[in-house]
C-alpha positions in Angstrom: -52.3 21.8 -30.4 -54.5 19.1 -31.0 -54.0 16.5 -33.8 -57.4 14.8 -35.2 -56.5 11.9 -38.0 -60.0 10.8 -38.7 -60.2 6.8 -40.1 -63.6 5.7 -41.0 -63.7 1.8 -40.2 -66.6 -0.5 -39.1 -66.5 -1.5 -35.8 -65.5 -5.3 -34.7 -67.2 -7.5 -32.5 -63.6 -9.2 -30.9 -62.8 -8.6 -27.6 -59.9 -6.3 -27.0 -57.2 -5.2 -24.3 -55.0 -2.6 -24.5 -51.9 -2.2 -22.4 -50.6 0.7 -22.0 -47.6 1.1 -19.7 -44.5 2.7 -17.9 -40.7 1.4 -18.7 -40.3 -1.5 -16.2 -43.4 -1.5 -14.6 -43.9 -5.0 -15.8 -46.6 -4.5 -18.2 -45.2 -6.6 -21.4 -45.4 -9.4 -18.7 -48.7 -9.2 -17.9 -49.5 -8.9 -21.4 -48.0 -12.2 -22.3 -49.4 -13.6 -19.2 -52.9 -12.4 -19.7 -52.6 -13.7 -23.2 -51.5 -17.3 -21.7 -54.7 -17.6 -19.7 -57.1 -15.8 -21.5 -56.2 -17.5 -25.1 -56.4 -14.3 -26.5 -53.8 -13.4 -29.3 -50.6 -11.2 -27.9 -49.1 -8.5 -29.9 -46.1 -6.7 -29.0 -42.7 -7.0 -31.0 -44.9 -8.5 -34.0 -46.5 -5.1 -34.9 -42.9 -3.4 -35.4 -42.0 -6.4 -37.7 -45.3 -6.4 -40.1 -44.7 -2.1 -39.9 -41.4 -2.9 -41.1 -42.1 -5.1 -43.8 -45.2 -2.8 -45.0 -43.1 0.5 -45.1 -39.7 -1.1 -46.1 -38.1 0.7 -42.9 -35.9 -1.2 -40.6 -37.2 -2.7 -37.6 -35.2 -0.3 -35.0 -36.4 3.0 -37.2 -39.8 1.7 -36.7 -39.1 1.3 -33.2 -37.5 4.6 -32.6 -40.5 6.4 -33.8 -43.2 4.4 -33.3 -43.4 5.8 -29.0 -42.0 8.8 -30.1 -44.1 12.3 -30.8 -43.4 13.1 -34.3 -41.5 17.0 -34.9 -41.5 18.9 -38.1 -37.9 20.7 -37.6 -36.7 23.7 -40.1 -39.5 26.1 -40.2 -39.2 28.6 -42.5 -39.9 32.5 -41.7 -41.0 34.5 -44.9 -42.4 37.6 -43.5 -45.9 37.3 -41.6 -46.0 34.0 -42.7 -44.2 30.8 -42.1 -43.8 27.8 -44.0 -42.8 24.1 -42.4 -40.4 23.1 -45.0 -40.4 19.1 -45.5 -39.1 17.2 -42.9 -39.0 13.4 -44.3 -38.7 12.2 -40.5 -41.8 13.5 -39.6 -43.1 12.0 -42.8 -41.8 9.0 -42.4 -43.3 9.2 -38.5 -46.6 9.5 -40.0 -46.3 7.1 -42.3 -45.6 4.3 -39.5 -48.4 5.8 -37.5 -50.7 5.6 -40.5 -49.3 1.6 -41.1 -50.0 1.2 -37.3 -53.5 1.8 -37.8 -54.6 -0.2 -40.1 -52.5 -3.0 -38.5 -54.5 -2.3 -35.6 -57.7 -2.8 -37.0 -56.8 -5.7 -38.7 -55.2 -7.5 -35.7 -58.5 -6.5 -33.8 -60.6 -7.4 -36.5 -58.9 -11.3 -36.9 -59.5 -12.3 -33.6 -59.5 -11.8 -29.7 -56.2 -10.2 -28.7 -53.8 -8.2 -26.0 -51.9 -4.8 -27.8 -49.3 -3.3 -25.9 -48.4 0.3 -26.1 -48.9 1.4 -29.6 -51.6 3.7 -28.7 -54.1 1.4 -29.2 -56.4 2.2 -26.8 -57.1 5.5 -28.6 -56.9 4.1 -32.2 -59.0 1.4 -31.8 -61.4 3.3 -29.3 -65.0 2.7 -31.3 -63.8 -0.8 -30.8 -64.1 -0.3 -26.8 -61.5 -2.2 -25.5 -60.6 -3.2 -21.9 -57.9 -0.1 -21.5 -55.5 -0.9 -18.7 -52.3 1.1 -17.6 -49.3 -0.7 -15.6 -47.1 1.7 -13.4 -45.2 1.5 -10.7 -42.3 3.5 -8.2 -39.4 4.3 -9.2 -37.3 1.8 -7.1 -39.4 -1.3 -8.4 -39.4 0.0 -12.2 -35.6 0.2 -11.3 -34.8 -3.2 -9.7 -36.8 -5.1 -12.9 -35.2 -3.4 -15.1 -31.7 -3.8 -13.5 -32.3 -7.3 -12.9 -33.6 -8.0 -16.6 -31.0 -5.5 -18.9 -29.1 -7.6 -20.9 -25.2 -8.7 -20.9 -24.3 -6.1 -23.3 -25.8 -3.3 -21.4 -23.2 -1.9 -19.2 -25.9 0.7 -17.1 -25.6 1.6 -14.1 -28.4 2.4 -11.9 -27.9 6.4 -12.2 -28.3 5.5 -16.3 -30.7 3.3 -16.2 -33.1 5.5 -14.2 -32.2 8.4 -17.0 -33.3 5.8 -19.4 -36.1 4.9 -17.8 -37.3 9.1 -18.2 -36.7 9.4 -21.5 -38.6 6.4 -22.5 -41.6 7.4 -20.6 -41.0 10.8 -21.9 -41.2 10.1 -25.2 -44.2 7.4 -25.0 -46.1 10.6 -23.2 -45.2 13.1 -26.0 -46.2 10.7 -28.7 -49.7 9.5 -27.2 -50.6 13.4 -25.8 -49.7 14.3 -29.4 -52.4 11.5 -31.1 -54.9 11.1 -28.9 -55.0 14.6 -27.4 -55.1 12.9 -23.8 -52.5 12.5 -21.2 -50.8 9.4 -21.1 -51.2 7.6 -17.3 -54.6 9.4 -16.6 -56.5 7.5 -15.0 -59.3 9.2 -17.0 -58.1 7.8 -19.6 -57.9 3.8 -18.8 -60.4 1.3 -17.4 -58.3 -0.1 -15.2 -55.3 1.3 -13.6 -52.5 -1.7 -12.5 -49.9 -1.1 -9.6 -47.0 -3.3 -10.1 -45.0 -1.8 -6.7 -43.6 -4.7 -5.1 -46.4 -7.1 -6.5 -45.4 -10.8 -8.1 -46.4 -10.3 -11.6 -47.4 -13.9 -11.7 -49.8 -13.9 -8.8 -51.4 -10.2 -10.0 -51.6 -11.5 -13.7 -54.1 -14.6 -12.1 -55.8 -12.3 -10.4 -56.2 -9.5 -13.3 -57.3 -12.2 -15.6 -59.9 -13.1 -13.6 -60.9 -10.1 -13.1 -60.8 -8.7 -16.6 -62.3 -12.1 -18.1 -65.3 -11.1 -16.0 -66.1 -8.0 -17.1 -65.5 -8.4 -20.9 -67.4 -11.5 -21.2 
């Protein structure tokens, strides 16, 4: 079922890149390191602190449901008809989504800038941004994020790959669910980034170069 949340805005004359990307692929770190050579501004982890400040929602809600398709639960059957019966986490999904917009906008609007995930590529699409989508197999997403999970995180490799699916999972169901396209299409981005056993320092030279040229 398709989903259409129309916002009129005018459109901005900033140059924009959008990363979307899959869990350990590397993508944040091209982000950050296109944002480093470019000079464009980076936005990441600072669009899930402004949401929270805005909708007076923690930070790890906001993150929870912020890559996360939004599901009204309870329906109600009343004889041919049926009735959705409030679901305040599906409100509250759409309320960060609705926040995320206009964040968005405004962050595209202020200056040049990098957006990762988010769906930004579809919300800010009159805006024509340099899409990209960073993916990779499953071994390298594996070994980053292995090598990169933190102290406290007592994973194994058998968990980690599980958590590796359900965060791609879920980043899938939420963009299909806004955008009515399919997240890692390569329909659906400019430019489509294989991280497989690649030094994310030497590619990130290399993309910036490349995108700097054909955003100028």
């Amino acid at each position: 079922m398709a989903h259409d949340y129309i916002f009129v805005s005018e459109v901005c004359m900033n140059r924009i890149i959008t990363i979307g990307r899959e869990f350990g692929s590397g993508g944040r770190e091209i982000g950050r390191r296109l944002s480093d050579r470019l000079g464009f501004a980076y936005y990441d982890q600072e669009i899930i602190t402004e949401i929270s400040k805005r909708t007076k929602l923690s930070e790890e809600y906001v993150r929870q449901v912020s890559e996360r398709r939004p599901v009204a639960s309870f329906p109600i059957h009343t004889g041919i008809s049926f009735f959705s019966a409030p679901d305040a986490v599906f409100q509250q999904s759409m309320t960060v989504f609705s926040e995320q917009h206009k964040l968005l906008k405004e962050l595209a609007d202020k200056s040049d800038c990098i957006i990762v995930g988010r769906c930004a590529d579809y919300i800010l699409r009159d805006d024509n941004p340099f899409s990209i989508f960073v993916y990779a197999d499953e071994a390298s997403k594996l070994a980053r994020c292995m090598a990169r999970k933190s102290p406290e995180e007592n994973f194994s490799e058998r968990d980690m790959k599980r958590k590796m699916a359900e965060i791609d999972r879920a980043r899938a169901g939420y963009y299909s669910f806004f955008s009515n396209k399919k997240w890692g299409d390569k329909a659906s981005y400019d430019l489509m980034v294989n991280t497989t056993n690649r030094d994310i320092k030497l590619l990130s030279a290399a993309l910036a170069d490349y995108v700097k040229s054909v955003i100028e």
